[in-house]
C-alpha positions in Angstrom: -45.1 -5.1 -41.6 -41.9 -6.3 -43.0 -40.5 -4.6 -46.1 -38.8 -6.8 -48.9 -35.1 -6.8 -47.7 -36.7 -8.0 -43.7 -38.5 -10.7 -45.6 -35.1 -11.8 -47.2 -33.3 -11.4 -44.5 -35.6 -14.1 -42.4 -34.7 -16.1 -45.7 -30.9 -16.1 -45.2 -31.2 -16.8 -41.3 -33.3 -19.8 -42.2 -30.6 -21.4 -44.2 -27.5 -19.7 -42.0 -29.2 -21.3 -38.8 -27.5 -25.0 -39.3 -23.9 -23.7 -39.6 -24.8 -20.7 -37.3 -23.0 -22.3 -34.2 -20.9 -24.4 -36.0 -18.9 -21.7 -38.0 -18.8 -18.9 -36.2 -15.6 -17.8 -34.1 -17.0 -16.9 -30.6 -16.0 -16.4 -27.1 -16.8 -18.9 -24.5 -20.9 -18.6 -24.1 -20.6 -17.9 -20.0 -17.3 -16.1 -20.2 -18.5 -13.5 -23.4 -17.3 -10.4 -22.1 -19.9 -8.1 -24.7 -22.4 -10.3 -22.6 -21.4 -9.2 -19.2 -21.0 -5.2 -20.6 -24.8 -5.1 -21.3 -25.8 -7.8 -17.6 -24.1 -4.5 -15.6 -25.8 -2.0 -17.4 -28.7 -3.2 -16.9 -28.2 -4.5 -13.2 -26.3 -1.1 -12.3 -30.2 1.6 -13.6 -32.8 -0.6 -12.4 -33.8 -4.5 -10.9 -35.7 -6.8 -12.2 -35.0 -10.5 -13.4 -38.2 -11.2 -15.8 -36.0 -10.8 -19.2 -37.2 -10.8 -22.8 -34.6 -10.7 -25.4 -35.7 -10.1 -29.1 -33.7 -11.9 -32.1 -32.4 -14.3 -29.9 -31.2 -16.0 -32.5 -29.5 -19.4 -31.4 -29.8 -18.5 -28.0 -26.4 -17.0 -26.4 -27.6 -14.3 -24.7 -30.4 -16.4 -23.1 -28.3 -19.2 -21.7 -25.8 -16.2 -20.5 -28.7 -14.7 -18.4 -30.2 -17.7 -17.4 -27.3 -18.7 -16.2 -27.4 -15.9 -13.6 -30.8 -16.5 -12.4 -32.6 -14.4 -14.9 -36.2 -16.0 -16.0 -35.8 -15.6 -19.4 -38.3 -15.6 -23.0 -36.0 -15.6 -26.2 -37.8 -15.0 -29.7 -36.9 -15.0 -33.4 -38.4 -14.7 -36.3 -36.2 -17.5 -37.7 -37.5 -21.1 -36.9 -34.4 -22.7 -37.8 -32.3 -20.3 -35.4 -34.6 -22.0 -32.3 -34.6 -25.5 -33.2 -30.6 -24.8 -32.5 -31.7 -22.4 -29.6 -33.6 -25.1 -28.0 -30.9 -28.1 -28.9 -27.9 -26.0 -27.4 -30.1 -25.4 -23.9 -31.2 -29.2 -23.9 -27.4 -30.4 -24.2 -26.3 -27.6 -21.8 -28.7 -29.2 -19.4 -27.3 -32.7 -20.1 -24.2 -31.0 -19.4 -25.3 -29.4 -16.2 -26.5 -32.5 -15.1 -23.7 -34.8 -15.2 -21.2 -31.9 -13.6 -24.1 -31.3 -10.4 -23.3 -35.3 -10.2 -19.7 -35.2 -10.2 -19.6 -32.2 -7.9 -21.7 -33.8 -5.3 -20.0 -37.3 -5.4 -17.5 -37.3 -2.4 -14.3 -38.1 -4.3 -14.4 -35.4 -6.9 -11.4 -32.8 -6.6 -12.0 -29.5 -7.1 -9.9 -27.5 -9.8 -9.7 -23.8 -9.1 -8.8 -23.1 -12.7 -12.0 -24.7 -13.5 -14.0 -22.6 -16.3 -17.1 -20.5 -15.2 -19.5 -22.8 -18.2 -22.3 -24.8 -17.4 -22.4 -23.0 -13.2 -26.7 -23.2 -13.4 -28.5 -26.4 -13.1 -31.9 -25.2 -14.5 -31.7 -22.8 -16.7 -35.2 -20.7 -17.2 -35.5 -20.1 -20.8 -38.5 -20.0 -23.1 -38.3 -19.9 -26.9 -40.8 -18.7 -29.3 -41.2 -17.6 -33.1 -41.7 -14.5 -33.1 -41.6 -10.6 -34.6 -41.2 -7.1 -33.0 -42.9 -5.9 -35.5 -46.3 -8.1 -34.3 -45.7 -9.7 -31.3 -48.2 -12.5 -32.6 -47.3 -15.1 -29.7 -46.0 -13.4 -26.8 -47.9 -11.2 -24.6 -46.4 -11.1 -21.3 -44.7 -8.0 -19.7 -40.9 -7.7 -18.8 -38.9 -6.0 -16.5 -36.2 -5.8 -19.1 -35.9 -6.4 -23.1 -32.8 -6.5 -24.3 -31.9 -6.5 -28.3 -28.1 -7.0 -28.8 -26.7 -6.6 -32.0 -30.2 -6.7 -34.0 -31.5 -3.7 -34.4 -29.5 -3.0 -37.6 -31.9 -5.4 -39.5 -35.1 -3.7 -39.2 -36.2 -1.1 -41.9 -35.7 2.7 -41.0 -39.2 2.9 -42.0 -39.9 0.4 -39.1 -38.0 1.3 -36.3 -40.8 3.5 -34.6 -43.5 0.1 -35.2 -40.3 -1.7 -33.3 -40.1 0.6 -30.3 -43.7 1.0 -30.0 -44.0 -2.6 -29.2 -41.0 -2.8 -27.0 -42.6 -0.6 -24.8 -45.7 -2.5 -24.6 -44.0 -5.4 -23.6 -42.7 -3.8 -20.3 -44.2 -3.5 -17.0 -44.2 0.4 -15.6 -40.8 1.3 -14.9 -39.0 -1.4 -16.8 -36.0 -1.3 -18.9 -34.9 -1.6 -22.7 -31.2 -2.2 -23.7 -30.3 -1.5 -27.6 -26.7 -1.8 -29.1 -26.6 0.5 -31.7 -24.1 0.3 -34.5 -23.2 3.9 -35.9 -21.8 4.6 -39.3 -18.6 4.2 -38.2 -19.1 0.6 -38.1 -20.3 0.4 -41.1 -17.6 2.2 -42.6 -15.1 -0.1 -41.2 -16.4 -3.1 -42.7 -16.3 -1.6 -46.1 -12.9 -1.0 -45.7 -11.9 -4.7 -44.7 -13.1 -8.3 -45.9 -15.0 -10.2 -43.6 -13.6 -12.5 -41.8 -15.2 -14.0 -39.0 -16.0 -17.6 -39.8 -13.2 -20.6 -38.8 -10.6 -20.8 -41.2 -11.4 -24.8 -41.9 -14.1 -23.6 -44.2 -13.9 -22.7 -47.9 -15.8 -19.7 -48.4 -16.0 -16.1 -50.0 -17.9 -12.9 -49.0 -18.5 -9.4 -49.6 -19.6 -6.6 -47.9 -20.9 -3.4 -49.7 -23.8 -0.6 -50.0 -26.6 -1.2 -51.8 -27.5 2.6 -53.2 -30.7 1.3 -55.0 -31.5 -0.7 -52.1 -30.4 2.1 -49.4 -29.0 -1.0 -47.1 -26.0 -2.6 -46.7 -25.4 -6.1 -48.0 -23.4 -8.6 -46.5 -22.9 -11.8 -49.4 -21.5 -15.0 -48.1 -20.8 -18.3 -50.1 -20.1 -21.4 -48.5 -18.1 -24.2 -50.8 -18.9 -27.9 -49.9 -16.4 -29.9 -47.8 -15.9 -31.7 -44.7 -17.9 -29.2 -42.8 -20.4 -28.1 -45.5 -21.6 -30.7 -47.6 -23.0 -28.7 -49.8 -23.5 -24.9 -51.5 -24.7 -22.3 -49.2 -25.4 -18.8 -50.2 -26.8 -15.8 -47.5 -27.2 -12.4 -48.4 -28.4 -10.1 -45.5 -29.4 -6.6 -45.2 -28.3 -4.1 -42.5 -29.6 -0.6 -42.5 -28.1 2.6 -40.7 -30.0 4.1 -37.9 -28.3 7.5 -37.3 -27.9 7.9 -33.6 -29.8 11.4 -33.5 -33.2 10.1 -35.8 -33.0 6.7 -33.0 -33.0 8.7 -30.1 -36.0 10.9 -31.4 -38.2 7.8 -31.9 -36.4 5.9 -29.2 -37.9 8.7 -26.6 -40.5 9.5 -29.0 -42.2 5.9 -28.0 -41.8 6.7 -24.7 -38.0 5.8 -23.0 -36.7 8.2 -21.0 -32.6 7.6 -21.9 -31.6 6.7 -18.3 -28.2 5.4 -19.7 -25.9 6.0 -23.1 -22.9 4.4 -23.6 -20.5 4.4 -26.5 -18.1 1.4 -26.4 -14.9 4.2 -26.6 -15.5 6.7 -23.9 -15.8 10.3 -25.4 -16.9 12.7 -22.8 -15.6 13.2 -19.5 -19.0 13.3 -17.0 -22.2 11.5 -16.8 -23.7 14.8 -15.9 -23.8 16.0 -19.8 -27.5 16.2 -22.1 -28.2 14.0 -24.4 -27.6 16.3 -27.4 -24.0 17.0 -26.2 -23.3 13.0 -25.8 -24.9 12.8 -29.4 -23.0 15.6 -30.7 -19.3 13.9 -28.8 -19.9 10.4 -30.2 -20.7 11.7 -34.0 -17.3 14.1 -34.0 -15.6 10.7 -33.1 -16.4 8.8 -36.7 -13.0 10.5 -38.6 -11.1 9.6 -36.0 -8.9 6.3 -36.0 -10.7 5.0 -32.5 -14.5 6.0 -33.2 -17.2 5.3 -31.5 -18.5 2.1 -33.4 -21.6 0.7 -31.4 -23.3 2.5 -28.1 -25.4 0.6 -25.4 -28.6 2.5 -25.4 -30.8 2.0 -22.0 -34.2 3.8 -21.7 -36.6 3.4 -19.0 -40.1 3.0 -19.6 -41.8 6.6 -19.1 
């Protein structure tokens, strides 16, 4: 069941969802290269192409394994973030259509310094509204579930609900890939102002702990102008999930860790336990080039 700061945060991501796309500084959807890290960890510990990815938001990660031939269900808890989710697809196809045209007309030039976007036809994504937490509308099972960058805004409390599910929702043998942030991460957003929106838009934020709360809270006001027309305010909640208490309930719901990796390398062999990979990436957190997120993959015991 959600707690009070999940509810909120479905809040915020309802109103965020129309400028989501808009605002945001990216890389080029096809070309993301934090997309392609998690594709060959998941290609290089097991096969597979039936893909589930949870808090899909508008879609990104879908379209990116889509695109490679991956048959793939996206859900989110936020309508809003799906209406977008399902625009972007239907103007990619648009998209797709009118180059498949061009390619196959017999006066078109190739460029080779053509960009990799809009390489799939027919995309196979499905969208639905949805919550790890209840997995109301989808029942299937997956070869692989992914959650990129998402896990940071359940509850501590939870987390183990979360896992639990996950693992239901994968056949015998599949695969679950989790970016976890550490407190390093966290850390280094207190220290600096975010900034990660275009700079044509008038706006302020803040990011701080919340001790009452035990969350961090991310504040961000948007000014009316060309882009905005008018106020916009999103507060949303992150919690810390220490890397040791996730990997007890991450196993504890029964993963076996088949990969860990931390996005600055910290030990020298694949060969070492988990506890000494834990131990390696937590003495990293004082040091100027931590260990800020880690690709967790578990296999489904």
């Amino acid at each position: 069941m959600q707690n009070e700061l999940e509810a909120l945060n479905k809040t915020s991501f309802e109103k965020f969802a129309p400028l989501y796309d808009t605002i945001l500084s990216r890389e080029k959807l096809l070309e993301n290269p934090f997309f392609a890290d998690i594709k060959n960890n998941i290609q290089d510990v097991g096969g597979g192409t039936k893909l589930l990815d949870i808090g899909c938001g508008t879609g990104d990660l879908c379209i990116f394994f889509a695109n490679d031939g991956y048959n793939v269900t996206g859900i989110d808890y936020s309508d809003n973030m799906l209406i977008v989710a399902r625009n972007k697809v239907s103007l990619y196809k648009a998209h797709m259509t009118v180059r498949k045209q061009m390619i196959e007309d017999p006066n078109f030039k190739r460029n080779a310094n053509v960009s990799a976007e809009l390489s799939s036809v027919r995309p196979k994504i499905r969208y639905f509204v949805d919550d790890v937490l209840k997995f109301d509308k989808v029942k299937d099972q997956f070869d692989i579930v992914t959650m990129a960058d998402t896990i940071s805004y359940i509850a501590p409390e939870n987390i183990g609900t979360a896992l639990k599910n996950i693992n239901d929702r994968l056949v015998s043998g599949g695969h679950f890939c989790v970016i976890l942030n550490t407190s390093l991460s966290f850390t280094n957003r207190l220290r600096r102002p975010e900034d990660f929106f275009k700079n044509f838009l008038d706006y302020s934020s803040g990011f701080s702990y919340d001790e009452a709360k035990g969350a961090y809270k991310l504040e961000i006001k948007f000014k009316p102008n060309d882009t905005v027309k008018e106020p916009v305010d999103v507060t949303l909640y992150e919690f810390l999930h220490p890397l040791r208490s996730f990997v007890d309930q991450f196993m504890a719901a029964g993963f076996q860790i088949v990969r860990m990796v931390p996005n600055t390398p910290v030990f020298a062999h694949d060969d070492c336990d988990i506890d000494m990979i834990i131990k390696n990436i937590d003495d990293t957190y004082s040091m100027p080039n931590g260990v800020y997120s880690v690709v967790i993959i578990g296999r489904k015991s």
